[in-house]
C-alpha positions as a Markdown table, in Angstrom:
| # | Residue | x | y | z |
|---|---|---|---|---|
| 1 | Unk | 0.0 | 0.0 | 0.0 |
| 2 | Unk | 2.8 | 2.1 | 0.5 |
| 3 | Unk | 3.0 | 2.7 | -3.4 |
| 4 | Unk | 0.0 | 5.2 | -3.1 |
| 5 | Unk | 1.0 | 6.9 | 0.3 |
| 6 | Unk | 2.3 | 10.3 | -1.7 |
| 7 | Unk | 0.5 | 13.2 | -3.5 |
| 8 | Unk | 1.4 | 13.8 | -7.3 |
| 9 | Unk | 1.5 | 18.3 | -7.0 |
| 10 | Unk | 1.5 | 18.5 | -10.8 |
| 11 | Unk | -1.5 | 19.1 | -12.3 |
| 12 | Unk | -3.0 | 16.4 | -14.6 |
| 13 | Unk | -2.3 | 17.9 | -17.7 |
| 14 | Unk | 1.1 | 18.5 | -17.1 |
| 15 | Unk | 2.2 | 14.5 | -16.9 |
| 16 | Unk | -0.8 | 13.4 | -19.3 |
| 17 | Unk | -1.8 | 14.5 | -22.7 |
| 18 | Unk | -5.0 | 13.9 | -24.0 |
| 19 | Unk | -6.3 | 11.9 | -26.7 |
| 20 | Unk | -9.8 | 12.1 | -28.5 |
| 21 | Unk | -11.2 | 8.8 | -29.4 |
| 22 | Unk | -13.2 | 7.7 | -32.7 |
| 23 | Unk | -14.5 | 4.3 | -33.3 |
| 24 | Unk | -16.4 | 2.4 | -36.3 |
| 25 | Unk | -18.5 | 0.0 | -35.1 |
| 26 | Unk | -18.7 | -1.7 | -38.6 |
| 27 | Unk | -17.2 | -1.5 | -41.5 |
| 28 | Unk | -19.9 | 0.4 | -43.0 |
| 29 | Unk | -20.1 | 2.9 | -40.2 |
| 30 | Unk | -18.4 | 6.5 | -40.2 |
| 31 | Unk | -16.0 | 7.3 | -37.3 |
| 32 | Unk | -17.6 | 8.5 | -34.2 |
| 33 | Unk | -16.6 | 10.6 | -31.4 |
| 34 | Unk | -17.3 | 8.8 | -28.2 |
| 35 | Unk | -14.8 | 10.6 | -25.9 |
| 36 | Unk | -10.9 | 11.2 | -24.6 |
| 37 | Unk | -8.6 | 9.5 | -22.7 |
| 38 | Unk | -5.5 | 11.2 | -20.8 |
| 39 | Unk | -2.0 | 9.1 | -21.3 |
| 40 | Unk | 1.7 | 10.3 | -21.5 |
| 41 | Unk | 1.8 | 8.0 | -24.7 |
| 42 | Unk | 0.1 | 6.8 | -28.3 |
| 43 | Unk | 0.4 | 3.2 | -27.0 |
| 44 | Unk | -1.2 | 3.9 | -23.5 |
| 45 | Unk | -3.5 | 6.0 | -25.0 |
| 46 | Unk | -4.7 | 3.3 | -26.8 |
| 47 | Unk | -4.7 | 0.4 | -24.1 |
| 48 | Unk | -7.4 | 2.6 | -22.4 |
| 49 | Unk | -9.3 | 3.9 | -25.7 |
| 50 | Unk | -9.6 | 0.1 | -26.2 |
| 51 | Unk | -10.8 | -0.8 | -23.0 |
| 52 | Unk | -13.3 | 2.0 | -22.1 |
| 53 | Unk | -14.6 | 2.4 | -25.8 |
| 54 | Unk | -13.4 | -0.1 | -28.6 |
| 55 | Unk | -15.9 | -3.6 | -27.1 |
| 56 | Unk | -17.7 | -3.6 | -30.4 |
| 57 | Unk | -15.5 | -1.8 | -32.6 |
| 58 | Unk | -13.2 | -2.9 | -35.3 |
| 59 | Unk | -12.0 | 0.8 | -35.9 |
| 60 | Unk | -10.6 | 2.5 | -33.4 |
| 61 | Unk | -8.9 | 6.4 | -34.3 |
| 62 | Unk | -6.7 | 8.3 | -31.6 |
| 63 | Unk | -6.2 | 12.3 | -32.0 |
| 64 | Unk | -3.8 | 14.4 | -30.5 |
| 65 | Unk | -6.7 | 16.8 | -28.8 |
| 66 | Unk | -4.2 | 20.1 | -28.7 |
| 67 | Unk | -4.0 | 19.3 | -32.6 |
| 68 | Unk | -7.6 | 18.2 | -32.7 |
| 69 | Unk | -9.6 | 21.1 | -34.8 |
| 70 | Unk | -13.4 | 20.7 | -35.0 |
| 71 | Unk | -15.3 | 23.5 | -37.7 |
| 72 | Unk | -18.8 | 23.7 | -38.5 |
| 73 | Unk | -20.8 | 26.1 | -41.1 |
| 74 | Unk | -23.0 | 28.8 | -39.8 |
| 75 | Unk | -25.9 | 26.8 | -40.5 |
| 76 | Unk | -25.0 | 23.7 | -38.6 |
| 77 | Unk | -26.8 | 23.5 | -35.0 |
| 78 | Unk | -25.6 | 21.6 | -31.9 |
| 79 | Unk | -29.2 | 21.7 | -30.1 |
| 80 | Unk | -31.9 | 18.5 | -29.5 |
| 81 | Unk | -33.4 | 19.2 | -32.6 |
| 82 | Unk | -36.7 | 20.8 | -31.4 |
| 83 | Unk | -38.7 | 23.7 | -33.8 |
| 84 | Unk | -37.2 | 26.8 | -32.4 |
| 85 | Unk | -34.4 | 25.4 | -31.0 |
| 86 | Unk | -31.2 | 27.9 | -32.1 |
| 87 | Unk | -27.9 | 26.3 | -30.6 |
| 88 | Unk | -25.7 | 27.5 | -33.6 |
| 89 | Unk | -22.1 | 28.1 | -31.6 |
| 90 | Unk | -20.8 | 31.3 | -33.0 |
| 91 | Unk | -17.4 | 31.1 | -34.6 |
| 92 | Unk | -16.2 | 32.6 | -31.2 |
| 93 | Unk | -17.7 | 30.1 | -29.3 |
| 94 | Unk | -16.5 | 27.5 | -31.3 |
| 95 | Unk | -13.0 | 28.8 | -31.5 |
| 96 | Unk | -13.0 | 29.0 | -27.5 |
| 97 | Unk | -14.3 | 25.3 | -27.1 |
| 98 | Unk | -12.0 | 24.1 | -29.9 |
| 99 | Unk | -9.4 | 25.3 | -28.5 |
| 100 | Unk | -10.0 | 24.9 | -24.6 |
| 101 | Unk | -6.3 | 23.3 | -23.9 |
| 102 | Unk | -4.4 | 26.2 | -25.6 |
| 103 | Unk | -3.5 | 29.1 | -23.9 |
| 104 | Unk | -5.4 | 32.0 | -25.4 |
């Protein structure tokens, strides 16, 4: 027990990078986002993308989230679908979530 008896002071993200995750369910399927995973490595990154995400999957895609860019038209919305419903991010707003890990 002794192995766990001392605090880490960095911060998470200073040991870990983290990874977005995309599977394919089938081979007929598109890649889907279905989350991160924070590892120092590709290969450790990988071990847990597989074991939280990948049961069913016979595609499994890992990103580099700091060089992860997401863009979307005006048009596109991010809301439940409901009449009225206007969840269009703003190209600020998606800039500023895109690029939450970066210091802006």
């Amino acid at each position: 027990m002794e192995e766990f008896d001392h605090e880490v002071d960095a911060p998470r993200g200073a040991t870990s990078r983290e990874w977005e995750v995309f599977v394919r369910e089938d081979t007929a399927d598109p890649l889907t986002h279905v989350g991160s995973v924070s590892a120092p490595s590709a290969d450790i990154a990988r071990e847990q993308a597989a074991s939280l995400f990948a049961r069913t999957a016979v595609t499994l895609w890992l990103c580099p989230a700091d060089e992860t860019h997401r863009y979307q038209t005006d048009e596109a919305t991010l809301g439940t679908g409901n009449a009225g419903d206007d969840a269009t991010m703003s190209v600020d707003e998606m800039e500023s979530e895109t690029l939450r890990g970066e210091n802006r």
